[in-house]
PDBQT receptor file of N, H, CA, C and O in Angstrom, charges set to zero:
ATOM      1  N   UNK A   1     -16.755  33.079  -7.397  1.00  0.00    +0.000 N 
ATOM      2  CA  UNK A   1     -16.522  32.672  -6.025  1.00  0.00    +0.000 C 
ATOM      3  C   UNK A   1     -17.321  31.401  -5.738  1.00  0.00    +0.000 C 
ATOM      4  O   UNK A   1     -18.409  31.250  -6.293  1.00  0.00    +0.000 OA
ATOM      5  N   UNK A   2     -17.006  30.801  -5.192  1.00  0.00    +0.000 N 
ATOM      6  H   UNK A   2     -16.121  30.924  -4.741  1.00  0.00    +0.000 HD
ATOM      7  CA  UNK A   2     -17.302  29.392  -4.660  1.00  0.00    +0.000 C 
ATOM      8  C   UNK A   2     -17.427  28.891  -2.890  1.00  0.00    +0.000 C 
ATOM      9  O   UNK A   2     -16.481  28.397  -2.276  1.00  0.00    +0.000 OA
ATOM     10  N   UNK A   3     -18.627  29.121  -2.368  1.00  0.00    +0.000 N 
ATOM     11  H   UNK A   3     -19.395  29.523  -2.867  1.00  0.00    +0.000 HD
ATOM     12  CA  UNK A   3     -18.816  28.744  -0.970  1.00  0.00    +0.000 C 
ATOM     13  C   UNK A   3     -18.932  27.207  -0.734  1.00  0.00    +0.000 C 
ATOM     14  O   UNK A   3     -19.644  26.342  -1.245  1.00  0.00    +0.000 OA
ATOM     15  N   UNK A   4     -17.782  27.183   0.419  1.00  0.00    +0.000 N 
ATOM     16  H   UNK A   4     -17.204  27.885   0.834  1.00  0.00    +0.000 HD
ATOM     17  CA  UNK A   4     -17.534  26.230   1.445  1.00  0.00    +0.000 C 
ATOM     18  C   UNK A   4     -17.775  25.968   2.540  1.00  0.00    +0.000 C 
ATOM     19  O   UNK A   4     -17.101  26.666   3.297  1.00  0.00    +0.000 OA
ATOM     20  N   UNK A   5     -18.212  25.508   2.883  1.00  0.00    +0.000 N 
ATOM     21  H   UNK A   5     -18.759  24.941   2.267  1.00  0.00    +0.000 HD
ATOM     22  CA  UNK A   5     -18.708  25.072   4.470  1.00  0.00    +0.000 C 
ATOM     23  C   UNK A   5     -17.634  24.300   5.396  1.00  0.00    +0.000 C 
ATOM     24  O   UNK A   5     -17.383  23.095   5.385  1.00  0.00    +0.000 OA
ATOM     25  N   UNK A   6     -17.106  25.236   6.143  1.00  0.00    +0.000 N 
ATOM     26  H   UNK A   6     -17.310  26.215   6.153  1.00  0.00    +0.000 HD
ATOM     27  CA  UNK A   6     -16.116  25.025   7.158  1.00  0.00    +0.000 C 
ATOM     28  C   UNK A   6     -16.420  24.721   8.691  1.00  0.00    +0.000 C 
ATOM     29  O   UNK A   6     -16.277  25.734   9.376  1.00  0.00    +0.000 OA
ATOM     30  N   UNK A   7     -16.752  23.742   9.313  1.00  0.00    +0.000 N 
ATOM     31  H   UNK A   7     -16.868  22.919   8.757  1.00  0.00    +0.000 HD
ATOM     32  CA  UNK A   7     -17.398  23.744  10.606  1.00  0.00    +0.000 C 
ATOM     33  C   UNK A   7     -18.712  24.587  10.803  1.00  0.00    +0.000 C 
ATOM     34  O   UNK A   7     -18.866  25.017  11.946  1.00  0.00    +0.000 OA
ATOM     35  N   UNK A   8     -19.803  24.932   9.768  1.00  0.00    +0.000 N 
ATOM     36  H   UNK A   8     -19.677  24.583   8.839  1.00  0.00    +0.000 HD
ATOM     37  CA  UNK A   8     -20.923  25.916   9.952  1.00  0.00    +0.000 C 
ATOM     38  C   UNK A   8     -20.567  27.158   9.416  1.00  0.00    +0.000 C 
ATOM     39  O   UNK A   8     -21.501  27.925   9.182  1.00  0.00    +0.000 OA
ATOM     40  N   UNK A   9     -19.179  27.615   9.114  1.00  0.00    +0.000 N 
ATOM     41  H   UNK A   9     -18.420  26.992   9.304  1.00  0.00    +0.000 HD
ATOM     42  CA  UNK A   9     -19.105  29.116   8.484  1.00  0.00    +0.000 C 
ATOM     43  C   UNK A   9     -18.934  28.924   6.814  1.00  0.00    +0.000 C 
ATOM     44  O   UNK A   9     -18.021  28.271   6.310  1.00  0.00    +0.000 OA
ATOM     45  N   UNK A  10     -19.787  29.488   6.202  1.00  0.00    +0.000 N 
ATOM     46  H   UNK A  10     -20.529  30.019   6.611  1.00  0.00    +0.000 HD
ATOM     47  CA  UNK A  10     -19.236  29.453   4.848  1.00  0.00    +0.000 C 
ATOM     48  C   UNK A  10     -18.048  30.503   4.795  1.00  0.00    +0.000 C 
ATOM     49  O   UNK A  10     -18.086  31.586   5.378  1.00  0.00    +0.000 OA
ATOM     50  N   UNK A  11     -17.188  30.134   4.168  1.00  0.00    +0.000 N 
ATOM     51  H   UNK A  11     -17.158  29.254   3.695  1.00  0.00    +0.000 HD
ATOM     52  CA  UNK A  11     -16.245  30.667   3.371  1.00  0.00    +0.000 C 
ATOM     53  C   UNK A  11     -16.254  30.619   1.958  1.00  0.00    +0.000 C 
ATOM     54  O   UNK A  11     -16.413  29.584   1.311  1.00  0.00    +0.000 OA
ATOM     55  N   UNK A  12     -15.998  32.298   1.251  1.00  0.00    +0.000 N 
ATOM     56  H   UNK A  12     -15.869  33.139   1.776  1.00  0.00    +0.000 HD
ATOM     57  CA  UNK A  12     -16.217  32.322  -0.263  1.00  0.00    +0.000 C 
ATOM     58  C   UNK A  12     -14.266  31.899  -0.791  1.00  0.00    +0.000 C 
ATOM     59  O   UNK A  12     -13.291  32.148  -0.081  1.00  0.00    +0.000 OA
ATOM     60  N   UNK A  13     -14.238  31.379  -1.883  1.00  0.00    +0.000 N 
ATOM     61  H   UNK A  13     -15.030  31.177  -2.460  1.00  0.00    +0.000 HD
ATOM     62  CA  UNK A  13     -13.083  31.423  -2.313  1.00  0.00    +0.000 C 
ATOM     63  C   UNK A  13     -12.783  31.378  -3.765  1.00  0.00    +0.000 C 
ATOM     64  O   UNK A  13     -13.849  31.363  -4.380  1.00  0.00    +0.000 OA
ATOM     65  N   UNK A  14     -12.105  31.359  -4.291  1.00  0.00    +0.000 N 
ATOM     66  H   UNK A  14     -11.239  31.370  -3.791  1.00  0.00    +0.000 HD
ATOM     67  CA  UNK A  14     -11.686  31.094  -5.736  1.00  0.00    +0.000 C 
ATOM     68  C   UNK A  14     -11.690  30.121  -6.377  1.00  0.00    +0.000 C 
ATOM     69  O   UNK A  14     -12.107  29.375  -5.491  1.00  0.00    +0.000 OA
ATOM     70  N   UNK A  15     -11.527  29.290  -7.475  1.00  0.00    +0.000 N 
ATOM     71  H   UNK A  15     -11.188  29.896  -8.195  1.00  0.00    +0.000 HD
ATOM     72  CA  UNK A  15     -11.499  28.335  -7.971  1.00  0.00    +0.000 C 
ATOM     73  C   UNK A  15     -10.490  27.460  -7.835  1.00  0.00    +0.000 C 
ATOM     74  O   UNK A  15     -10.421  26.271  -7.526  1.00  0.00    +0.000 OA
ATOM     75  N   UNK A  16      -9.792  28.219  -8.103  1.00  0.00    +0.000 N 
ATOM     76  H   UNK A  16      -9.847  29.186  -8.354  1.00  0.00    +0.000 HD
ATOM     77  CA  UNK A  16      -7.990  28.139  -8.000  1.00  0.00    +0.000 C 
ATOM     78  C   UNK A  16      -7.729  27.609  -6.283  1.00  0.00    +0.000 C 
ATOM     79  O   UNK A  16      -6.934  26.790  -5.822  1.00  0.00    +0.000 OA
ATOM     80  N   UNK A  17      -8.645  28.365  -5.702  1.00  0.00    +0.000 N 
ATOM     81  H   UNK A  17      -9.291  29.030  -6.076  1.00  0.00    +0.000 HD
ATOM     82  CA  UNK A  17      -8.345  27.994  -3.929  1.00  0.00    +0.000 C 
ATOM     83  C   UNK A  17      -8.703  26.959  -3.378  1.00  0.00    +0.000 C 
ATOM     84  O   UNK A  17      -8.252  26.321  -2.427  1.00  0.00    +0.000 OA
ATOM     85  N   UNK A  18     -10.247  26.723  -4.583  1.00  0.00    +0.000 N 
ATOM     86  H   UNK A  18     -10.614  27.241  -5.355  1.00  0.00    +0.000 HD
ATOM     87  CA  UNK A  18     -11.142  25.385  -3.993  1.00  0.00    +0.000 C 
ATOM     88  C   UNK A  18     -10.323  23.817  -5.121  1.00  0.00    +0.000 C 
ATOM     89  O   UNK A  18     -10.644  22.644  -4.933  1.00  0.00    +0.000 OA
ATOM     90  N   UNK A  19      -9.471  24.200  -6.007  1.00  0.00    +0.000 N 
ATOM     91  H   UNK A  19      -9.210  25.153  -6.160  1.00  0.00    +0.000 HD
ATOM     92  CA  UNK A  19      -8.690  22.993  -6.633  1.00  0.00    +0.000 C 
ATOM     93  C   UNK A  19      -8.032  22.861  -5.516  1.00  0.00    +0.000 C 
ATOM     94  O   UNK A  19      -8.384  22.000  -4.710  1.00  0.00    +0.000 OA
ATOM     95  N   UNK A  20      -6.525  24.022  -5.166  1.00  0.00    +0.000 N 
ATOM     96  H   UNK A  20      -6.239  24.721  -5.821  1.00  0.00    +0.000 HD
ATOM     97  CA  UNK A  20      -5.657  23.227  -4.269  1.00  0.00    +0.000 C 
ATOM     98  C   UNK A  20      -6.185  22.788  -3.206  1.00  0.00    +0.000 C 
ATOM     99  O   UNK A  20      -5.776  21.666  -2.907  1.00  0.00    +0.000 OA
ATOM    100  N   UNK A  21      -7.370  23.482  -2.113  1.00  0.00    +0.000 N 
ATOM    101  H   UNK A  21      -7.702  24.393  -2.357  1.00  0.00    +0.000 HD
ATOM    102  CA  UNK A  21      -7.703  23.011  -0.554  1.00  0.00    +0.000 C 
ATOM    103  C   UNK A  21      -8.592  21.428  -1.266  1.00  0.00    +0.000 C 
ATOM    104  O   UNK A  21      -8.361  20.339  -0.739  1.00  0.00    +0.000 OA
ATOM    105  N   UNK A  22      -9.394  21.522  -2.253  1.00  0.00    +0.000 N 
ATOM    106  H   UNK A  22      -9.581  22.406  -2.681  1.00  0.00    +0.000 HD
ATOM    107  CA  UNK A  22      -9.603  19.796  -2.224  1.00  0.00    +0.000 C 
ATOM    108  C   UNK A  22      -8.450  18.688  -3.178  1.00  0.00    +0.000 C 
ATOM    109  O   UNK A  22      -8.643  17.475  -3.256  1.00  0.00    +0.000 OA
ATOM    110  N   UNK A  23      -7.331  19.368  -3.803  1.00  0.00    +0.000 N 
ATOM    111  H   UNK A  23      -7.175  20.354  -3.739  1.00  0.00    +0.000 HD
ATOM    112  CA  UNK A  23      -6.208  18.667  -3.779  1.00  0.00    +0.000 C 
ATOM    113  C   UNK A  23      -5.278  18.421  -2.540  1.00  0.00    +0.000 C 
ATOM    114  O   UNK A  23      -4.674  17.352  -2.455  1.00  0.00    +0.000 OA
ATOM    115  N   UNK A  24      -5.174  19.222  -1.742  1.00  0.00    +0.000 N 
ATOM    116  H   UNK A  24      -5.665  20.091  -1.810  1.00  0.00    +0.000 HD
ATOM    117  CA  UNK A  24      -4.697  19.231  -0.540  1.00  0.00    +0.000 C 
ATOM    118  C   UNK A  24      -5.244  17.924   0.649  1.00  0.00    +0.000 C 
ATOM    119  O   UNK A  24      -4.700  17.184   1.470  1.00  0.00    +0.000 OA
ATOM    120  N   UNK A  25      -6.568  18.179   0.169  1.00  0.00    +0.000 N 
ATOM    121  H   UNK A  25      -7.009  18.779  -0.497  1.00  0.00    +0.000 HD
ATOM    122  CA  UNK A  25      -7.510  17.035   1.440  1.00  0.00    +0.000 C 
ATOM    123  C   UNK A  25      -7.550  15.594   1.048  1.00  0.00    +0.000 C 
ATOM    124  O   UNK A  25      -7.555  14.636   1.821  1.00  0.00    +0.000 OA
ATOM    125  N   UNK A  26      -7.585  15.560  -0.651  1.00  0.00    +0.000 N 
ATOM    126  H   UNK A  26      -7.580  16.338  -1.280  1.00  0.00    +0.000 HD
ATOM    127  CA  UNK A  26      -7.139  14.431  -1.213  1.00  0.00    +0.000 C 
ATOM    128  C   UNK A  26      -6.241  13.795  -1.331  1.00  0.00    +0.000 C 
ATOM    129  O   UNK A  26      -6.224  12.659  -1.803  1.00  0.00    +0.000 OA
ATOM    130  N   UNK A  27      -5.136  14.545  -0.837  1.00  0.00    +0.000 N 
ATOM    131  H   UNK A  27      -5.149  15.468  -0.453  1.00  0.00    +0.000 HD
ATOM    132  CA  UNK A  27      -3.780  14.084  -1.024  1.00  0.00    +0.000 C 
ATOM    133  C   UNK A  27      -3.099  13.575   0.619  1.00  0.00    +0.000 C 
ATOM    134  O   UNK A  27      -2.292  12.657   0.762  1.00  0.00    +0.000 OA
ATOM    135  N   UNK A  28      -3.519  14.211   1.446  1.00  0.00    +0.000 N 
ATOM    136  H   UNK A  28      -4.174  14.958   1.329  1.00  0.00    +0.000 HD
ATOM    137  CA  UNK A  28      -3.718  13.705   2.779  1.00  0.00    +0.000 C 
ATOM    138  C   UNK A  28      -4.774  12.417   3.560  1.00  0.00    +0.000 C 
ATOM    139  O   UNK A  28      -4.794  11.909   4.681  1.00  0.00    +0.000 OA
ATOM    140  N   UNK A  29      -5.668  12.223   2.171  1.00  0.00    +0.000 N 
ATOM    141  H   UNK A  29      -5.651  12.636   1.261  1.00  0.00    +0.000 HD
ATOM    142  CA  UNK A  29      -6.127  10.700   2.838  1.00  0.00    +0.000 C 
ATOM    143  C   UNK A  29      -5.833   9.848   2.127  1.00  0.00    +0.000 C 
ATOM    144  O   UNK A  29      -6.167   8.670   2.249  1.00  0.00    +0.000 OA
ATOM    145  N   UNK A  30      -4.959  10.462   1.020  1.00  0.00    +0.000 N 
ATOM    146  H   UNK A  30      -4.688  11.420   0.921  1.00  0.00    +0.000 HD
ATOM    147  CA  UNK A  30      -4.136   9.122   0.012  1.00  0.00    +0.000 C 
ATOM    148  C   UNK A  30      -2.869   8.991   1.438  1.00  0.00    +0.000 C 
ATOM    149  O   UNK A  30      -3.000   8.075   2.249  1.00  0.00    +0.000 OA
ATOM    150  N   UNK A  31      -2.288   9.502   1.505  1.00  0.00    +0.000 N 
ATOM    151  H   UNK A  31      -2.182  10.246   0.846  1.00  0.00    +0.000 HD
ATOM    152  CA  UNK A  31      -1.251   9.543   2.419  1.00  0.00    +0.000 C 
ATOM    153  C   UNK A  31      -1.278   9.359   3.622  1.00  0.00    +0.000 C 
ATOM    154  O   UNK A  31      -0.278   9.646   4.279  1.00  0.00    +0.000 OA
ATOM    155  N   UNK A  32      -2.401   8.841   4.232  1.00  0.00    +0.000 N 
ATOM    156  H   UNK A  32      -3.214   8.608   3.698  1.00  0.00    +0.000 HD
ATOM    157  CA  UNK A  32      -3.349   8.403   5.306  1.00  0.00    +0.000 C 
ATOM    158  C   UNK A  32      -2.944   6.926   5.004  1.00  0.00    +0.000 C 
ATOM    159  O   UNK A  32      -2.013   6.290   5.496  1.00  0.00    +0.000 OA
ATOM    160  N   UNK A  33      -4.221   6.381   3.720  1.00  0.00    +0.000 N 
ATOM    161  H   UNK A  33      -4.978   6.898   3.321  1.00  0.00    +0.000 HD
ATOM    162  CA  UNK A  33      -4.164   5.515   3.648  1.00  0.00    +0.000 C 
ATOM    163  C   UNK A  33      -2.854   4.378   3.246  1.00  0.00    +0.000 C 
ATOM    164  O   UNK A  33      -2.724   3.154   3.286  1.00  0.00    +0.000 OA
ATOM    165  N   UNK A  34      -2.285   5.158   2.980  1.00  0.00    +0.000 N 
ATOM    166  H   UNK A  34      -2.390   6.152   2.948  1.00  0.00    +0.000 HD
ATOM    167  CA  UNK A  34      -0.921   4.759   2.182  1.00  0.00    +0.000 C 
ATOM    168  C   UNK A  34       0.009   4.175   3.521  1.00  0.00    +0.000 C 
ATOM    169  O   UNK A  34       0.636   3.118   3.585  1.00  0.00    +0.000 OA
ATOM    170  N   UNK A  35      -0.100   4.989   4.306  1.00  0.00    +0.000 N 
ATOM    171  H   UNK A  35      -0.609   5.848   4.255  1.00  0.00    +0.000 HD
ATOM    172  CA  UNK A  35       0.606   4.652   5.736  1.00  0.00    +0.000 C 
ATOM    173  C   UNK A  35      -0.353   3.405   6.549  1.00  0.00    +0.000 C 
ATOM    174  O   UNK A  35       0.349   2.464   6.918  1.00  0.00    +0.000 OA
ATOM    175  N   UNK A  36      -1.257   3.320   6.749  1.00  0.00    +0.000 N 
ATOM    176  H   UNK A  36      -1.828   4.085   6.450  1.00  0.00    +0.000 HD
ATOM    177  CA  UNK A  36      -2.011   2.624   7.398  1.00  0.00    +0.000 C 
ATOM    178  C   UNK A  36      -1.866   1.136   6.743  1.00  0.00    +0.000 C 
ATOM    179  O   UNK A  36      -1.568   0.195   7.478  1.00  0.00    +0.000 OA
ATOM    180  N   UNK A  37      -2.120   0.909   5.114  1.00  0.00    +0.000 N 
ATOM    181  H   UNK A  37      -2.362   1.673   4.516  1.00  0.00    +0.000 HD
ATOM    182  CA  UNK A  37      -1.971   0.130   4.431  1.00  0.00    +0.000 C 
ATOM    183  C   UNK A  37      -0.378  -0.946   4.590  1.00  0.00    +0.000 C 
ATOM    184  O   UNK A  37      -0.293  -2.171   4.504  1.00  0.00    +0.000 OA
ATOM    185  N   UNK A  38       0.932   0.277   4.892  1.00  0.00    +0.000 N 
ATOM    186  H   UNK A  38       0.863   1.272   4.962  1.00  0.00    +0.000 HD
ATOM    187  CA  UNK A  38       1.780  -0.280   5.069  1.00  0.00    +0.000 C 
ATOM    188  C   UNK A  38       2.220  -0.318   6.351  1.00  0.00    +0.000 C 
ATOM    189  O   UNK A  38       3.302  -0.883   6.508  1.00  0.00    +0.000 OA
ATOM    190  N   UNK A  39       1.691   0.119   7.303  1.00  0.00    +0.000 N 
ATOM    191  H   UNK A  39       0.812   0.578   7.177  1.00  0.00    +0.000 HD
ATOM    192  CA  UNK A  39       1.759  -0.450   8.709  1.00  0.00    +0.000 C 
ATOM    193  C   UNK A  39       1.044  -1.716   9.008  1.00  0.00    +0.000 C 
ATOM    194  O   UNK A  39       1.584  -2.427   9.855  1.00  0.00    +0.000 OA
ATOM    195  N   UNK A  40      -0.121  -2.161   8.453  1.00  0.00    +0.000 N 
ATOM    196  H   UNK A  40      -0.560  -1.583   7.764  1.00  0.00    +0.000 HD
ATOM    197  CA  UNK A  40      -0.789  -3.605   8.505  1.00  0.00    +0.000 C 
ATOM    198  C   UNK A  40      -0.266  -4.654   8.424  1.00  0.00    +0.000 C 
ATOM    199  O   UNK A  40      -0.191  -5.691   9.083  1.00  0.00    +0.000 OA
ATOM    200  N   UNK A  41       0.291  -4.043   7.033  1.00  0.00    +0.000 N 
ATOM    201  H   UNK A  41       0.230  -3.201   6.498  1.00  0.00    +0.000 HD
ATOM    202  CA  UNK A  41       1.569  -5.149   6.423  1.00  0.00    +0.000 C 
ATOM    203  C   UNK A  41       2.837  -5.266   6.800  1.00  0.00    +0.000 C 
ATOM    204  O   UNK A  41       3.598  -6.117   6.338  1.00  0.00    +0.000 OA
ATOM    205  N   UNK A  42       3.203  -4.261   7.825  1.00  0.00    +0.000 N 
ATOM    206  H   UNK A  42       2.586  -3.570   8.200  1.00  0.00    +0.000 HD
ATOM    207  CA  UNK A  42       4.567  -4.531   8.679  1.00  0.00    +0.000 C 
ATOM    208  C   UNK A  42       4.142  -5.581   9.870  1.00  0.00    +0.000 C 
ATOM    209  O   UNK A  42       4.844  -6.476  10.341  1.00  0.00    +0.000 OA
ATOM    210  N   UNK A  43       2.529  -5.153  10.295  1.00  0.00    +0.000 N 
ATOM    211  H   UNK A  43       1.959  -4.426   9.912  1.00  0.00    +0.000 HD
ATOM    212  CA  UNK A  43       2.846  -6.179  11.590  1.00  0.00    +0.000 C 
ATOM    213  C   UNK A  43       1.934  -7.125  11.550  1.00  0.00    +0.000 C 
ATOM    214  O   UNK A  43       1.441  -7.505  12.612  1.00  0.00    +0.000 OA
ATOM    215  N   UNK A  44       1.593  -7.600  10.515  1.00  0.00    +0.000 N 
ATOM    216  H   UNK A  44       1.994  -7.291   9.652  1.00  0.00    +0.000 HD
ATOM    217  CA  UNK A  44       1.393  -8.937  10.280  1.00  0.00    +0.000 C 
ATOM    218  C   UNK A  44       2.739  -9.418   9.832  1.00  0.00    +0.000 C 
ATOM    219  O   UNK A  44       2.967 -10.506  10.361  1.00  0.00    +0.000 OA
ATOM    220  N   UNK A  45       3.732  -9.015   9.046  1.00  0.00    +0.000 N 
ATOM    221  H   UNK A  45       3.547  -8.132   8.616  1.00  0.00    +0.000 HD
ATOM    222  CA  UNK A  45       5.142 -10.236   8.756  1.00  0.00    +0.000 C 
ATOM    223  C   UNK A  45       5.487 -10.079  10.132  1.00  0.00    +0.000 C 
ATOM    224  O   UNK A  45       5.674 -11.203  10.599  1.00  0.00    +0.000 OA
ATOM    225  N   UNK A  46       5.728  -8.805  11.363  1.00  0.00    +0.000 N 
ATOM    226  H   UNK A  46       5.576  -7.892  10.983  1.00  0.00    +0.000 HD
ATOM    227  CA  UNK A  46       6.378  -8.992  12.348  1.00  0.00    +0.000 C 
ATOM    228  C   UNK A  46       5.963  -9.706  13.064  1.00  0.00    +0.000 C 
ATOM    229  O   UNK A  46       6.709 -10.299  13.842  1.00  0.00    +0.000 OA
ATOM    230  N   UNK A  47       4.269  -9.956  13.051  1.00  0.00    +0.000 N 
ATOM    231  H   UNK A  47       3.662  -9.474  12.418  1.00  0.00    +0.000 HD
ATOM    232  CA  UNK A  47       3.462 -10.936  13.827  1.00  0.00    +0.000 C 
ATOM    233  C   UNK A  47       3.653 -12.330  13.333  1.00  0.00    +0.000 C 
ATOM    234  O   UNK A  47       3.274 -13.247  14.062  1.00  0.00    +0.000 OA
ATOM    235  N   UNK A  48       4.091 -12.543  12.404  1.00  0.00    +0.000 N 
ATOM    236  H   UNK A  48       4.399 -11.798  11.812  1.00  0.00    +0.000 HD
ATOM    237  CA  UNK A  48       4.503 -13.691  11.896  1.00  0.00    +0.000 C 
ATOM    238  C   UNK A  48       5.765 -14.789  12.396  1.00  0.00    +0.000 C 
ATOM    239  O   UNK A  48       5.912 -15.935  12.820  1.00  0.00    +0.000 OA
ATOM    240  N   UNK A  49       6.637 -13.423  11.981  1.00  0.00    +0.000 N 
ATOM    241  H   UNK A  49       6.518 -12.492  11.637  1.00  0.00    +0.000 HD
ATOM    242  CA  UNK A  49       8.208 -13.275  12.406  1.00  0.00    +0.000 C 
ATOM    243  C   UNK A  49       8.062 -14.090  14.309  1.00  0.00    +0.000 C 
ATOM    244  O   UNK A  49       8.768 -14.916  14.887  1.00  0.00    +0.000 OA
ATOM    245  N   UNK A  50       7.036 -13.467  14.654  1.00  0.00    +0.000 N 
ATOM    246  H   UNK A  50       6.462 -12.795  14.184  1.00  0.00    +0.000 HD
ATOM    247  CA  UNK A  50       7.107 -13.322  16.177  1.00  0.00    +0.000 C 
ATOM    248  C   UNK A  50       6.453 -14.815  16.866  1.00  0.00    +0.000 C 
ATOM    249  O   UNK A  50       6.577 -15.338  17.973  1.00  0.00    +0.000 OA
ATOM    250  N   UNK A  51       5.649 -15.218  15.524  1.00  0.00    +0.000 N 
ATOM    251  H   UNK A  51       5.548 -14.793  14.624  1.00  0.00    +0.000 HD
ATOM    252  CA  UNK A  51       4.924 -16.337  16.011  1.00  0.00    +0.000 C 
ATOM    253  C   UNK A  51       5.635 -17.501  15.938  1.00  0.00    +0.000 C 
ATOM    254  O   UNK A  51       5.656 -18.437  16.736  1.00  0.00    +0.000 OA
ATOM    255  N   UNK A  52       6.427 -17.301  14.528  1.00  0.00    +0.000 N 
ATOM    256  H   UNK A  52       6.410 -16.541  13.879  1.00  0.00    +0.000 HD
ATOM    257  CA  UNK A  52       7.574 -18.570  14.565  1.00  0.00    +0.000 C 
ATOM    258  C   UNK A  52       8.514 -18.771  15.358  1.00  0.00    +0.000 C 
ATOM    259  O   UNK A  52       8.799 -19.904  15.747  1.00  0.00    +0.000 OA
ATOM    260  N   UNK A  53       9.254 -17.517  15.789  1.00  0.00    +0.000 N 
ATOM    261  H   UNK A  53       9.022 -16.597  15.473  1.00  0.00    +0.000 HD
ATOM    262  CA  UNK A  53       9.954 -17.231  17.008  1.00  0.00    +0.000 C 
ATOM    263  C   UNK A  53       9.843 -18.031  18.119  1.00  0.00    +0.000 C 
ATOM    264  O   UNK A  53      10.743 -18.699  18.628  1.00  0.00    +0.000 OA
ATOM    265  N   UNK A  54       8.345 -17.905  18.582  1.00  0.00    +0.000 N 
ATOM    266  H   UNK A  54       7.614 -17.362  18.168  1.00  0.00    +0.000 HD
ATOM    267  CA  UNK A  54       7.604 -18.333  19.864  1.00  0.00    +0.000 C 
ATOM    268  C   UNK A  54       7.490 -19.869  19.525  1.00  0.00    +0.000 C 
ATOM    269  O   UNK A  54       7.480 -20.556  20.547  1.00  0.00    +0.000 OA
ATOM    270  N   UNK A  55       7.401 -20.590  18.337  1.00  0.00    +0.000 N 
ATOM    271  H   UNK A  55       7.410 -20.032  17.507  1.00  0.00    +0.000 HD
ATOM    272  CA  UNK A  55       7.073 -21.841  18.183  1.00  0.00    +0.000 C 
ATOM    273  C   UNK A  55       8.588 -22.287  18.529  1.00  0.00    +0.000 C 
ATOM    274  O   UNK A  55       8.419 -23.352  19.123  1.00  0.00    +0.000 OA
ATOM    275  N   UNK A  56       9.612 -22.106  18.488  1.00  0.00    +0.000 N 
ATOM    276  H   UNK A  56       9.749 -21.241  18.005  1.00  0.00    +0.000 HD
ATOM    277  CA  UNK A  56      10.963 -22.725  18.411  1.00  0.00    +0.000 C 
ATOM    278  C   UNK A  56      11.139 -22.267  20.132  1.00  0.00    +0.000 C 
ATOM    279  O   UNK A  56      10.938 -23.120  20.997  1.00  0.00    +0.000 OA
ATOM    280  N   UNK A  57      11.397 -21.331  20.374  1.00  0.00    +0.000 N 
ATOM    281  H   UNK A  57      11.560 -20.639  19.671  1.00  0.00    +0.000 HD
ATOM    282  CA  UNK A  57      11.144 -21.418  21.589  1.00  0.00    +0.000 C 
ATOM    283  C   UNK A  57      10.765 -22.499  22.645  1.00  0.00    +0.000 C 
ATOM    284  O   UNK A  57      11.415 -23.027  23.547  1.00  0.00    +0.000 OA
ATOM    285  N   UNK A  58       9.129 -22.679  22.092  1.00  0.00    +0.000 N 
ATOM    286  H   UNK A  58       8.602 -22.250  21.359  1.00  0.00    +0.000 HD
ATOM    287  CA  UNK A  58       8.435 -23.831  22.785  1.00  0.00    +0.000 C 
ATOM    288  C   UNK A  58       8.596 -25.045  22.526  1.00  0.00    +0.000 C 
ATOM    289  O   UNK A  58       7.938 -25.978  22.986  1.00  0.00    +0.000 OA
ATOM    290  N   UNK A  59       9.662 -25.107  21.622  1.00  0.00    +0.000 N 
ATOM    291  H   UNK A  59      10.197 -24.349  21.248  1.00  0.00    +0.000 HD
ATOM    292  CA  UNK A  59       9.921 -26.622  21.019  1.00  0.00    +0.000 C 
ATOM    293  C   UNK A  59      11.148 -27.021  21.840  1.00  0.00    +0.000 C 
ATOM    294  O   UNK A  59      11.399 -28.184  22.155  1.00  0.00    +0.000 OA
ATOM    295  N   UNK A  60      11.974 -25.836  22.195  1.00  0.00    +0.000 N 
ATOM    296  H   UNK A  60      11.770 -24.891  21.939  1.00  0.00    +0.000 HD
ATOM    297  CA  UNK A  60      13.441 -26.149  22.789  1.00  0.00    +0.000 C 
ATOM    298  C   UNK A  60      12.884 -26.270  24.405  1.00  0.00    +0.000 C 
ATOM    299  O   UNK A  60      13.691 -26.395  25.326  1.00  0.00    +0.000 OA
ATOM    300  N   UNK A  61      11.771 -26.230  24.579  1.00  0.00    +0.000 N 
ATOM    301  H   UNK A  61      11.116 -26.129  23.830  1.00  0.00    +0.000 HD
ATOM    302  CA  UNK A  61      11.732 -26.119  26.116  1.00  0.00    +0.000 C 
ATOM    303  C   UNK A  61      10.809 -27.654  26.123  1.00  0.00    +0.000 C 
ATOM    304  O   UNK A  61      10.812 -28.235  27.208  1.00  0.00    +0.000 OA
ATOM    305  N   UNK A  62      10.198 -28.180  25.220  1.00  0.00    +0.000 N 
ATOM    306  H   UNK A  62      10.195 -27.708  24.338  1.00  0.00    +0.000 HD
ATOM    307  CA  UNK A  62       9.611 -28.886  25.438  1.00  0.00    +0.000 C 
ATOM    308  C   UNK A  62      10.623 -30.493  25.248  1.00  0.00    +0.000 C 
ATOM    309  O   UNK A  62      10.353 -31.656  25.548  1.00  0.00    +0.000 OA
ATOM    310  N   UNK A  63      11.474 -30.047  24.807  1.00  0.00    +0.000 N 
ATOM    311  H   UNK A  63      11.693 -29.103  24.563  1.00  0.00    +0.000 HD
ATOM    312  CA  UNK A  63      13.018 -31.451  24.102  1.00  0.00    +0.000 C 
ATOM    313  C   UNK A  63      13.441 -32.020  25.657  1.00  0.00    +0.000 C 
ATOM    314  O   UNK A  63      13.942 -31.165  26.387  1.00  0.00    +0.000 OA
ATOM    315  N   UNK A  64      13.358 -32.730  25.951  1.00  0.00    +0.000 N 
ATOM    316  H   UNK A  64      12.950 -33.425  25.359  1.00  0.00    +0.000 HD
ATOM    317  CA  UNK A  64      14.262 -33.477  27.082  1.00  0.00    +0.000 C 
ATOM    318  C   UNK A  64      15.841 -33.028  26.445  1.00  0.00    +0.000 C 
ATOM    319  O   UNK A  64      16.346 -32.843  25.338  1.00  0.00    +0.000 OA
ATOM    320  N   UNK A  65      16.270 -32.983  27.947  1.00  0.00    +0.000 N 
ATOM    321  H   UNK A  65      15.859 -33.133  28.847  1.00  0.00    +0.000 HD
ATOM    322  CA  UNK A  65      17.899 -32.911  27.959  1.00  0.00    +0.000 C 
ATOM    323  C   UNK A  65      18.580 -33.830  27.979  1.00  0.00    +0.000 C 
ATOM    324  O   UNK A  65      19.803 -33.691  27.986  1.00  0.00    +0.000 OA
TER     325      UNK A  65
């Protein structure tokens, strides 16, 4: 048996219990990071996307008619 510390309570468990719950916790901040990593990188091109946008914009308003 193998004690864990859960918010202040130990809990005893198995080996087998303490692979999957710290495969489990590991695999949820890969998948954390994995999302976060590719949300950065969505809105910086969209921030990009958005900035060039805004430059043409300000170019057509700035053109005499």
């Amino acid at each position: 048996m193998i004690p864990r510390n859960i918010h202040g309570t130990v809990v005893y468990e198995t080996k087998e219990e303490d692979r999957r719950l710290t495969l489990l916790e590991d695999s949820s901040v890969i998948v954390f990071l994995a999302g976060l990593g590719f949300g950065l990188v969505y809105l910086r091109k969209w921030g990009i996307a958005q900035a060039l946008a805004g430059d043409d914009e300000d170019q057509l308003a700035e053109q005499p008619r």
